[in-house]
N, CA, C, O and CB atoms as a CASP TS submission, in Angstrom:
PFRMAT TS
TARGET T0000
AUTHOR 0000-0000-0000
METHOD Language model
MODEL 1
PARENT N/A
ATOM      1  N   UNK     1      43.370 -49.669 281.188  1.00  0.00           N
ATOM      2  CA  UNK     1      42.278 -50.626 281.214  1.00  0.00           C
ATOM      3  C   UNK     1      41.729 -50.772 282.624  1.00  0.00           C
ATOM      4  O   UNK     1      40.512 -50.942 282.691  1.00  0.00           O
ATOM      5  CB  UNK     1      42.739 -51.979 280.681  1.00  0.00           C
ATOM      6  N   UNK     2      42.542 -50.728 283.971  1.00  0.00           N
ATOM      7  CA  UNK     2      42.031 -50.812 284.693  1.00  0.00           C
ATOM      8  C   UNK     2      41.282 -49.569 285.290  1.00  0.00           C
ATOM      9  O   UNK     2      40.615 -49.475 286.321  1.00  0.00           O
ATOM     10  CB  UNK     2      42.699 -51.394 285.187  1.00  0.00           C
ATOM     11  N   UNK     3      41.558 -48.756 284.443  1.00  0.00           N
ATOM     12  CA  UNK     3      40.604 -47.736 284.926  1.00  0.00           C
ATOM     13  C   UNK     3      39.441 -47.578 284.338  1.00  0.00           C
ATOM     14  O   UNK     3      38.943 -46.511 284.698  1.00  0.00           O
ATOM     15  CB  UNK     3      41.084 -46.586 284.916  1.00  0.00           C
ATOM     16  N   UNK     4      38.713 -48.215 283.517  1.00  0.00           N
ATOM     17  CA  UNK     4      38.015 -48.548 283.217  1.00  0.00           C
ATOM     18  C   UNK     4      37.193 -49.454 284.255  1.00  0.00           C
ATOM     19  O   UNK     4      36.248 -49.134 284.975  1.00  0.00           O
ATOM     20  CB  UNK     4      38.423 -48.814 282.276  1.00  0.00           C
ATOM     21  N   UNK     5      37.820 -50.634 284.113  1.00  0.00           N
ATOM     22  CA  UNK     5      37.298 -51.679 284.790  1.00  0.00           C
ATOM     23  C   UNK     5      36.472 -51.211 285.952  1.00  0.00           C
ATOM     24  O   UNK     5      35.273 -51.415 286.146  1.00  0.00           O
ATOM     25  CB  UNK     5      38.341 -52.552 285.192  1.00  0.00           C
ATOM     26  N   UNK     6      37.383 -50.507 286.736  1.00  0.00           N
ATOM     27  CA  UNK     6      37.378 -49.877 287.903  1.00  0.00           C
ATOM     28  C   UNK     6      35.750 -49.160 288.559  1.00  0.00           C
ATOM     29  O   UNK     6      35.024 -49.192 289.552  1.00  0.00           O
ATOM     30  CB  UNK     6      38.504 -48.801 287.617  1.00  0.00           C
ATOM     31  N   UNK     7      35.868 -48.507 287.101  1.00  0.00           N
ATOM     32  CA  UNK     7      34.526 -47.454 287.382  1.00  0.00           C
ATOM     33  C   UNK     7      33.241 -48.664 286.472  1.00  0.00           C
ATOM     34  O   UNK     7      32.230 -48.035 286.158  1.00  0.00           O
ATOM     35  CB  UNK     7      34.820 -45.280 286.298  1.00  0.00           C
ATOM     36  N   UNK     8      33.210 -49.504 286.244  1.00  0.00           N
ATOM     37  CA  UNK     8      31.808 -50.393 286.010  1.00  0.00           C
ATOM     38  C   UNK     8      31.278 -50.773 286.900  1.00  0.00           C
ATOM     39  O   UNK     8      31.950 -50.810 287.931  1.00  0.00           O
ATOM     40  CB  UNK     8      31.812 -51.491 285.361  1.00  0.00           C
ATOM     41  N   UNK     9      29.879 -51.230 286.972  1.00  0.00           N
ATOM     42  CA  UNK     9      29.045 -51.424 287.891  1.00  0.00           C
ATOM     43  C   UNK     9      29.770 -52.982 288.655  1.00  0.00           C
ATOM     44  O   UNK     9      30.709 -53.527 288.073  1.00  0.00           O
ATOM     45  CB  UNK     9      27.430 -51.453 287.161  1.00  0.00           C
ATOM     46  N   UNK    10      29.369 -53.409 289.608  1.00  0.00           N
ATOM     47  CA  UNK    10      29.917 -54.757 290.041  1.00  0.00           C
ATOM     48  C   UNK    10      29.051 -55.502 289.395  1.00  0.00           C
ATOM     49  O   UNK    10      29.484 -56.519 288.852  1.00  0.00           O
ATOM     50  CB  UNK    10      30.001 -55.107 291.555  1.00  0.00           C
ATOM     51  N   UNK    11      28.081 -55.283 289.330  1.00  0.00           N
ATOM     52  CA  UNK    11      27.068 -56.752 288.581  1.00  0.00           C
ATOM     53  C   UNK    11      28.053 -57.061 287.402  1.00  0.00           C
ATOM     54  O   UNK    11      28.646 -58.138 287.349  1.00  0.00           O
ATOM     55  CB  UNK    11      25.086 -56.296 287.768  1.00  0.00           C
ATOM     56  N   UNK    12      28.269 -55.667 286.064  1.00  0.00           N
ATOM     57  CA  UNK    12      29.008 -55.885 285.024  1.00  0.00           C
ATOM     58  C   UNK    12      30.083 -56.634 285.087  1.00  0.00           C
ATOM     59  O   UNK    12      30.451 -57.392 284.189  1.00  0.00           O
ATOM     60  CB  UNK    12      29.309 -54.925 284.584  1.00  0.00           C
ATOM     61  N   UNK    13      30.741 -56.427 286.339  1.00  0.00           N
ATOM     62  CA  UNK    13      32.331 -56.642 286.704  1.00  0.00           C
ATOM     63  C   UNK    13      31.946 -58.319 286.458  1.00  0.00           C
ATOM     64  O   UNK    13      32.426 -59.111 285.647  1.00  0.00           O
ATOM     65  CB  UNK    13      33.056 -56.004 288.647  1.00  0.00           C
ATOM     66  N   UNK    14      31.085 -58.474 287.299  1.00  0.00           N
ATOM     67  CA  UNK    14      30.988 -60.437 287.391  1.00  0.00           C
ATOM     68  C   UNK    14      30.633 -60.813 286.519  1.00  0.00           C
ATOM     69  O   UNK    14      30.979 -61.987 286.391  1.00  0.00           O
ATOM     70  CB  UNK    14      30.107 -61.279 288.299  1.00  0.00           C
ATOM     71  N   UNK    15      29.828 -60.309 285.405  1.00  0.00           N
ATOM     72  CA  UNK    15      29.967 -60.759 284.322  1.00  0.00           C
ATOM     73  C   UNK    15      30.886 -60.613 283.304  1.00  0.00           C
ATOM     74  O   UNK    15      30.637 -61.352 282.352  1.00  0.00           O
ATOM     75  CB  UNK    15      29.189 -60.595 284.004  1.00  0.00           C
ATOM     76  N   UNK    16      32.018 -59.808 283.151  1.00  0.00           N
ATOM     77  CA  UNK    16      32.707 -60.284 282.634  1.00  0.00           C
ATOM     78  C   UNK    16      33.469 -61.421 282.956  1.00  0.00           C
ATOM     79  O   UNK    16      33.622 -62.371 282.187  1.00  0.00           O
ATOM     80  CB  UNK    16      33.117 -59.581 282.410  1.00  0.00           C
ATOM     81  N   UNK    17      33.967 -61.331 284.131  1.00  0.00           N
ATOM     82  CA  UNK    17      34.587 -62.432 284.907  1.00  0.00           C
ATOM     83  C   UNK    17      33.959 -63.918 284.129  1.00  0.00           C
ATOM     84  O   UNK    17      34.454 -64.680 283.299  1.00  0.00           O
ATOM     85  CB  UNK    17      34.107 -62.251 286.708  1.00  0.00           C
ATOM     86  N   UNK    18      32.755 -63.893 284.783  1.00  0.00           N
ATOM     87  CA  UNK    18      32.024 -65.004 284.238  1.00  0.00           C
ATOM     88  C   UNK    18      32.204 -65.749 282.796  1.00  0.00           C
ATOM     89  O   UNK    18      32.405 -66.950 282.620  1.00  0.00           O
ATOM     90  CB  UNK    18      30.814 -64.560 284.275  1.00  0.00           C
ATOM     91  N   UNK    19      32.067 -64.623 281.710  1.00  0.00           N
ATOM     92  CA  UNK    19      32.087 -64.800 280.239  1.00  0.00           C
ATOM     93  C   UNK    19      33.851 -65.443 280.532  1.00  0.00           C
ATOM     94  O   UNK    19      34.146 -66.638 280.522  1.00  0.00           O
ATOM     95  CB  UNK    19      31.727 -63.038 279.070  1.00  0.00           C
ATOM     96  N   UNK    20      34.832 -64.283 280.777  1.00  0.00           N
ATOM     97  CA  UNK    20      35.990 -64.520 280.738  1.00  0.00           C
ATOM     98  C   UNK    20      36.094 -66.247 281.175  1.00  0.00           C
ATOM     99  O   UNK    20      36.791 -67.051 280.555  1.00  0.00           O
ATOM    100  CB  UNK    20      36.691 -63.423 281.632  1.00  0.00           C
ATOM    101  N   UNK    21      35.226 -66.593 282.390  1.00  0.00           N
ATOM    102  CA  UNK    21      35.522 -67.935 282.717  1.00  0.00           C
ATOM    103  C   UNK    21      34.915 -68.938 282.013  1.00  0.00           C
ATOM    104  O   UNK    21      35.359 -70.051 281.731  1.00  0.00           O
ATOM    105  CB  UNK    21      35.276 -68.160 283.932  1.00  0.00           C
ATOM    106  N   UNK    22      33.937 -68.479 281.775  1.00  0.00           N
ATOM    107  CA  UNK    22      32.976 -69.412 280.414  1.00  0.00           C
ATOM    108  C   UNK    22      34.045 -70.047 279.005  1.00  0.00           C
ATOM    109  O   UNK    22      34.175 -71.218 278.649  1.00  0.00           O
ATOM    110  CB  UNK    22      31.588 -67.961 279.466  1.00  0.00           C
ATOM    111  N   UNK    23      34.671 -68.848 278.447  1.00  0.00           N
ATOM    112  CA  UNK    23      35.274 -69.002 277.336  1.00  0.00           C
ATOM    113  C   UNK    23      36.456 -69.892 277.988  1.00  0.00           C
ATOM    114  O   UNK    23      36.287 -71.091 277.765  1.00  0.00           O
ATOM    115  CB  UNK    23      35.613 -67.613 276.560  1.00  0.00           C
ATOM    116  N   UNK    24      37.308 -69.670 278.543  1.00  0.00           N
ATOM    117  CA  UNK    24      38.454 -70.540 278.798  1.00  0.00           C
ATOM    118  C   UNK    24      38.316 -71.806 279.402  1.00  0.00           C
ATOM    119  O   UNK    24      39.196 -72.665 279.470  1.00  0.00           O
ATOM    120  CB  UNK    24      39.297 -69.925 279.532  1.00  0.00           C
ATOM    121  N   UNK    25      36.825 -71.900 279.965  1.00  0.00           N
ATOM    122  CA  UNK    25      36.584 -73.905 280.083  1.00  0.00           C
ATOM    123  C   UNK    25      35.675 -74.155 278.548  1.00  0.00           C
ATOM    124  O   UNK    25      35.450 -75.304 278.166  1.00  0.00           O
ATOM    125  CB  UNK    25      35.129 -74.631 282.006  1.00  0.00           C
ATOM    126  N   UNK    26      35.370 -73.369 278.032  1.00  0.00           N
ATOM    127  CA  UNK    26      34.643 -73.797 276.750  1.00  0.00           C
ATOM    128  C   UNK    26      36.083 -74.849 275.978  1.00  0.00           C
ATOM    129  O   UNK    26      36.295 -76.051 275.819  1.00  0.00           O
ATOM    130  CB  UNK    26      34.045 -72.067 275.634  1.00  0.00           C
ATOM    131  N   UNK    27      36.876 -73.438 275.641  1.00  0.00           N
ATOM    132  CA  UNK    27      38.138 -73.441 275.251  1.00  0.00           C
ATOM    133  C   UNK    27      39.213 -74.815 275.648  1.00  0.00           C
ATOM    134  O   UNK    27      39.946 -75.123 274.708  1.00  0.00           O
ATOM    135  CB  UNK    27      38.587 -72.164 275.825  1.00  0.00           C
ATOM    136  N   UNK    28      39.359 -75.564 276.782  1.00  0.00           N
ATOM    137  CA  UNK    28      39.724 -76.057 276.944  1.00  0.00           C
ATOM    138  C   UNK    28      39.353 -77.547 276.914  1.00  0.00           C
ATOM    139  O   UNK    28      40.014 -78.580 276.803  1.00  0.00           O
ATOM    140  CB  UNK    28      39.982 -75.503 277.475  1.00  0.00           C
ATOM    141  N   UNK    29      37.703 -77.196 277.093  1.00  0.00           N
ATOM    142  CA  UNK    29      36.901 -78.839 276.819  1.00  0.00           C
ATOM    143  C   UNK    29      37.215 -78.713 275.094  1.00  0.00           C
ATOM    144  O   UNK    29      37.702 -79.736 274.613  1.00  0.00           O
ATOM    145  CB  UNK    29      34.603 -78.985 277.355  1.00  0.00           C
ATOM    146  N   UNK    30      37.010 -77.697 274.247  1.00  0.00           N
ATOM    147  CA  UNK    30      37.205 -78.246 273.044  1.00  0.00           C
ATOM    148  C   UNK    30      38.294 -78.931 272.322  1.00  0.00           C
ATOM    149  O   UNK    30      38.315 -79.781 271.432  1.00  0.00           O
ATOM    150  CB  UNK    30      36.976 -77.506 272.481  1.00  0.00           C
ATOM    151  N   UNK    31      39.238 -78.258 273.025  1.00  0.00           N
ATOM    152  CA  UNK    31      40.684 -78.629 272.813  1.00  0.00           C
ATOM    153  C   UNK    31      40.832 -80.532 273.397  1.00  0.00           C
ATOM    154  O   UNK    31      41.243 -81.582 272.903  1.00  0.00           O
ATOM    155  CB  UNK    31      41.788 -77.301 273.949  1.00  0.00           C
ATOM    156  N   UNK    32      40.381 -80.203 274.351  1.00  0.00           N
ATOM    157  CA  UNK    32      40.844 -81.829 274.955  1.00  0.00           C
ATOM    158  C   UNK    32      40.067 -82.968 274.608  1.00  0.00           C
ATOM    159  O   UNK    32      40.396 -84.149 274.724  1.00  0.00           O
ATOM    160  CB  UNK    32      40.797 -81.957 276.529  1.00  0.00           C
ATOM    161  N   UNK    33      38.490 -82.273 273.960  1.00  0.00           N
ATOM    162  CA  UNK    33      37.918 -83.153 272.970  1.00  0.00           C
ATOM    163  C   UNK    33      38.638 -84.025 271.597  1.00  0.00           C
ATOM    164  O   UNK    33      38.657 -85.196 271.218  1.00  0.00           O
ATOM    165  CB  UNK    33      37.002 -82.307 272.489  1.00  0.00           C
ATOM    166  N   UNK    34      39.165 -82.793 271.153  1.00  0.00           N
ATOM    167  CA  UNK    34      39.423 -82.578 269.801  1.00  0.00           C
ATOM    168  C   UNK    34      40.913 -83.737 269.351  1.00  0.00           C
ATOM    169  O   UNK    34      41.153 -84.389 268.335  1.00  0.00           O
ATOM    170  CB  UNK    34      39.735 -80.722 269.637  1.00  0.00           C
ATOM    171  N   UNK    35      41.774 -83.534 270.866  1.00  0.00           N
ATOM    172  CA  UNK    35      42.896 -84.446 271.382  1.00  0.00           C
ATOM    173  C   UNK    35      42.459 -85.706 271.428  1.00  0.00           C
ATOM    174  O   UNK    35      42.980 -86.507 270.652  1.00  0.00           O
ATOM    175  CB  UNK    35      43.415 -84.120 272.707  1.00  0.00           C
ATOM    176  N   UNK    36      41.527 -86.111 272.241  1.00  0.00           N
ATOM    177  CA  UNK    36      41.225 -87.037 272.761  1.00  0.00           C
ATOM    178  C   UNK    36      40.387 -88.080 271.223  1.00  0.00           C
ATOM    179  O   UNK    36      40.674 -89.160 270.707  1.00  0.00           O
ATOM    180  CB  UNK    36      40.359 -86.474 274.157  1.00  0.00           C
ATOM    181  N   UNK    37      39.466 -87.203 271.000  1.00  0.00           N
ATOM    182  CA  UNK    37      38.893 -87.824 269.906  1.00  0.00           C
ATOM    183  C   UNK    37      39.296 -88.012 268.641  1.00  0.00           C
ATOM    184  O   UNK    37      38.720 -88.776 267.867  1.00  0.00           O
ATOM    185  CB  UNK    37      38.013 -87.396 269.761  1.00  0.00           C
ATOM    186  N   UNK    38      40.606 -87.124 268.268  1.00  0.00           N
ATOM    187  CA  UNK    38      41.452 -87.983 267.192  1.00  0.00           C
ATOM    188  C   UNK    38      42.616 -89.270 267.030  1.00  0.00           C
ATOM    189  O   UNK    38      43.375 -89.452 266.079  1.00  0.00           O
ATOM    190  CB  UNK    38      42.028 -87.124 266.719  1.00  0.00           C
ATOM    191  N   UNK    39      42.500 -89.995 268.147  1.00  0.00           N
ATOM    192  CA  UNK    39      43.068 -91.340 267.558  1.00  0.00           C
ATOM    193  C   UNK    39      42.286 -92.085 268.327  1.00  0.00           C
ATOM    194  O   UNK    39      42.138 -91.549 269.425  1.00  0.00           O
ATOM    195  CB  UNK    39      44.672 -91.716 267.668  1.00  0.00           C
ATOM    196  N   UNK    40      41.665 -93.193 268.209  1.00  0.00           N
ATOM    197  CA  UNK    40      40.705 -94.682 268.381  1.00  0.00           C
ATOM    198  C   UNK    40      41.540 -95.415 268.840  1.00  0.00           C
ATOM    199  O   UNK    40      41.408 -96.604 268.550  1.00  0.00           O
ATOM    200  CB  UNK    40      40.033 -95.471 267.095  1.00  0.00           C
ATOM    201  N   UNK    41      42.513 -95.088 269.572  1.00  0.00           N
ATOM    202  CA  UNK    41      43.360 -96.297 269.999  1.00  0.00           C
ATOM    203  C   UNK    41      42.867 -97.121 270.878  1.00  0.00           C
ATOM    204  O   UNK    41      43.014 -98.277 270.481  1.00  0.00           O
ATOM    205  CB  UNK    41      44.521 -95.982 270.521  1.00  0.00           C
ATOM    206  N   UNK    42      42.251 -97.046 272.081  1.00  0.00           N
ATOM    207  CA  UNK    42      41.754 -97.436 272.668  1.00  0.00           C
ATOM    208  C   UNK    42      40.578 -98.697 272.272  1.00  0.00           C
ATOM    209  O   UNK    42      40.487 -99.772 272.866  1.00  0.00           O
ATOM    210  CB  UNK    42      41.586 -96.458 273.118  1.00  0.00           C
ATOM    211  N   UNK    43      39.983 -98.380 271.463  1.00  0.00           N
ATOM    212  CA  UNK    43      38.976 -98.861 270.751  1.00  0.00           C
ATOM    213  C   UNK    43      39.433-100.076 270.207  1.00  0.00           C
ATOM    214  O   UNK    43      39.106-101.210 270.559  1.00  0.00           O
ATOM    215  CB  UNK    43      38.508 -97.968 269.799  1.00  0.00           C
ATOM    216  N   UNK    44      40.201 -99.751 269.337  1.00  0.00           N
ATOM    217  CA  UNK    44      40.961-100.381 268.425  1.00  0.00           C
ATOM    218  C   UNK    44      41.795-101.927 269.104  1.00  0.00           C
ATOM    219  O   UNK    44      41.832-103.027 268.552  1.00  0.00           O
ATOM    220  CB  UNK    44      42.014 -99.159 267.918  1.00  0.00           C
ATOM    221  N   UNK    45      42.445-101.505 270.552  1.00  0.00           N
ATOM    222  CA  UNK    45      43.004-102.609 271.468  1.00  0.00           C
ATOM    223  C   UNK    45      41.546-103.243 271.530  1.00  0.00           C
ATOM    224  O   UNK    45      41.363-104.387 271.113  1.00  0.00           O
ATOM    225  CB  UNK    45      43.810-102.095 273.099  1.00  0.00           C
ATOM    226  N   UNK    46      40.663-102.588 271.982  1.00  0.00           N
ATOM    227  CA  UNK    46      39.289-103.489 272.624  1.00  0.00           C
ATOM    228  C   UNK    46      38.808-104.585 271.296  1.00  0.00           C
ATOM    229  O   UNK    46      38.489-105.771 271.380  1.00  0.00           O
ATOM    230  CB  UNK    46      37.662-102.165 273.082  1.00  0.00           C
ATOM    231  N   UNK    47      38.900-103.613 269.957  1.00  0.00           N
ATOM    232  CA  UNK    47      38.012-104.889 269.164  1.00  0.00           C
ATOM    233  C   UNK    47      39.191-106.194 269.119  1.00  0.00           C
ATOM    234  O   UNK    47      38.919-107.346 269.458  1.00  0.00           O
ATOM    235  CB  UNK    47      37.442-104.340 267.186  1.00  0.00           C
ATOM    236  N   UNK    48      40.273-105.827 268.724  1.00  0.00           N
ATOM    237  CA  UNK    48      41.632-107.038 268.835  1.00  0.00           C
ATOM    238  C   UNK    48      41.431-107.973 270.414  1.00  0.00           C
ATOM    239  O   UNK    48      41.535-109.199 270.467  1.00  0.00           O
ATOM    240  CB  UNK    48      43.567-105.955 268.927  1.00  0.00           C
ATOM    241  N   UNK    49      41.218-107.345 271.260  1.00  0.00           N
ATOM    242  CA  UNK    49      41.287-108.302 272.386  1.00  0.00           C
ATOM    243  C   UNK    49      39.818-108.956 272.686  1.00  0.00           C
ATOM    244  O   UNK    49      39.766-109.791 273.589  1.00  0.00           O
ATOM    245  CB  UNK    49      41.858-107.516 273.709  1.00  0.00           C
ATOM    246  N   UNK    50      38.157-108.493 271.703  1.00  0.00           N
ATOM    247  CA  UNK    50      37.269-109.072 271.660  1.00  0.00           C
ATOM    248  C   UNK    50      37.429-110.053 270.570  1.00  0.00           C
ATOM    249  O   UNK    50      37.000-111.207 270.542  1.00  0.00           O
ATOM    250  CB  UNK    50      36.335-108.303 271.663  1.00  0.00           C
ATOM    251  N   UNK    51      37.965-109.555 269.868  1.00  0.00           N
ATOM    252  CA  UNK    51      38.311-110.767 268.516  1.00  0.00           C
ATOM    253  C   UNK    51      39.528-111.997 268.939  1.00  0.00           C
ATOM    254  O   UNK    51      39.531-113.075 268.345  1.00  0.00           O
ATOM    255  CB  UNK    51      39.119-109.748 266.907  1.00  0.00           C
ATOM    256  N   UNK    52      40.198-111.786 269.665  1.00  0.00           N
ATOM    257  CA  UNK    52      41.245-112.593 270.314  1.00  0.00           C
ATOM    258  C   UNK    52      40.477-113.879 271.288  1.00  0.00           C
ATOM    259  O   UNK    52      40.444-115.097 271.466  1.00  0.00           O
ATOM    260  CB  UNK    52      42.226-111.472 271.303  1.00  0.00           C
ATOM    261  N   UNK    53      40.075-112.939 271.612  1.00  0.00           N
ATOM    262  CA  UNK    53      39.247-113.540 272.871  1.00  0.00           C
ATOM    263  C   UNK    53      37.576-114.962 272.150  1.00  0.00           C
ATOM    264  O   UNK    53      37.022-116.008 272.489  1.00  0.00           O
ATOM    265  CB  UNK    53      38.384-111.537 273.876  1.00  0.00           C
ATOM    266  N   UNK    54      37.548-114.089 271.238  1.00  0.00           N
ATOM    267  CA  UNK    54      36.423-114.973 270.990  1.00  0.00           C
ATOM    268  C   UNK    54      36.594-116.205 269.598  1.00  0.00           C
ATOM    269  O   UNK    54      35.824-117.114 269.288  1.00  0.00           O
ATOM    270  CB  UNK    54      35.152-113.872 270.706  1.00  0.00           C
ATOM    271  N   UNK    55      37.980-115.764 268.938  1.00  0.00           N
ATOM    272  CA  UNK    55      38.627-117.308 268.738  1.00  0.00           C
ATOM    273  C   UNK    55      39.166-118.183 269.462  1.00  0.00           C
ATOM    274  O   UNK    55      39.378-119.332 269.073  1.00  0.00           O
ATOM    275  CB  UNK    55      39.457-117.376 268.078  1.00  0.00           C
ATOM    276  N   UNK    56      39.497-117.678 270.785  1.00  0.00           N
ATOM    277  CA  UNK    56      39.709-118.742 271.678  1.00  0.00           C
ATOM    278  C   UNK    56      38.485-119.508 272.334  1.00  0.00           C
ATOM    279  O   UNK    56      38.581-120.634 272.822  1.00  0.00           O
ATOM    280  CB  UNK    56      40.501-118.215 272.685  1.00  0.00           C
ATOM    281  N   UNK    57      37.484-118.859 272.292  1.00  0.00           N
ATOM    282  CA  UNK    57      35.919-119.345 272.701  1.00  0.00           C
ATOM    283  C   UNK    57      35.786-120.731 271.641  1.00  0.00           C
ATOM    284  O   UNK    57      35.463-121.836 272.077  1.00  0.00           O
ATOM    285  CB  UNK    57      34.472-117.873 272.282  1.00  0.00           C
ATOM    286  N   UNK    58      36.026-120.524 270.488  1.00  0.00           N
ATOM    287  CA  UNK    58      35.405-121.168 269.215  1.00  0.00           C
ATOM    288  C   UNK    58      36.221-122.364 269.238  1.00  0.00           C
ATOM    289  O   UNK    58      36.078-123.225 268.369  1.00  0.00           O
ATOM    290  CB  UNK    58      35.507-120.289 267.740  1.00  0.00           C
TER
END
């Protein structure tokens, strides 16, 4: 493989690089989306401590 590599133009070379680097932050924002955005926990403390909070108002 690297002899391949070897003999491509450099423009080509940086673009693979590039793609190669493209895909693995694509790859990793989706993943940490995908983490992040399946449990509401966060959320979930906030409406309890707005609802807490605003029977003590009343």
């Amino acid at each position: 493989m690297s002899g391949i590599y070897k003999s491509l133009a450099p423009k080509t070379k940086n673009l693979l690089v590039a793609g190669g680097l493209t895909g693995f932050v694509a790859g990793v924002y989706i993943y940490t989306m995908k983490a992040v955005g399946g449990t509401d926990e966060l959320q979930v403390a906030i409406d309890k401590f707005e609802g807490h909070k605003n029977k003590q108002d009343a």
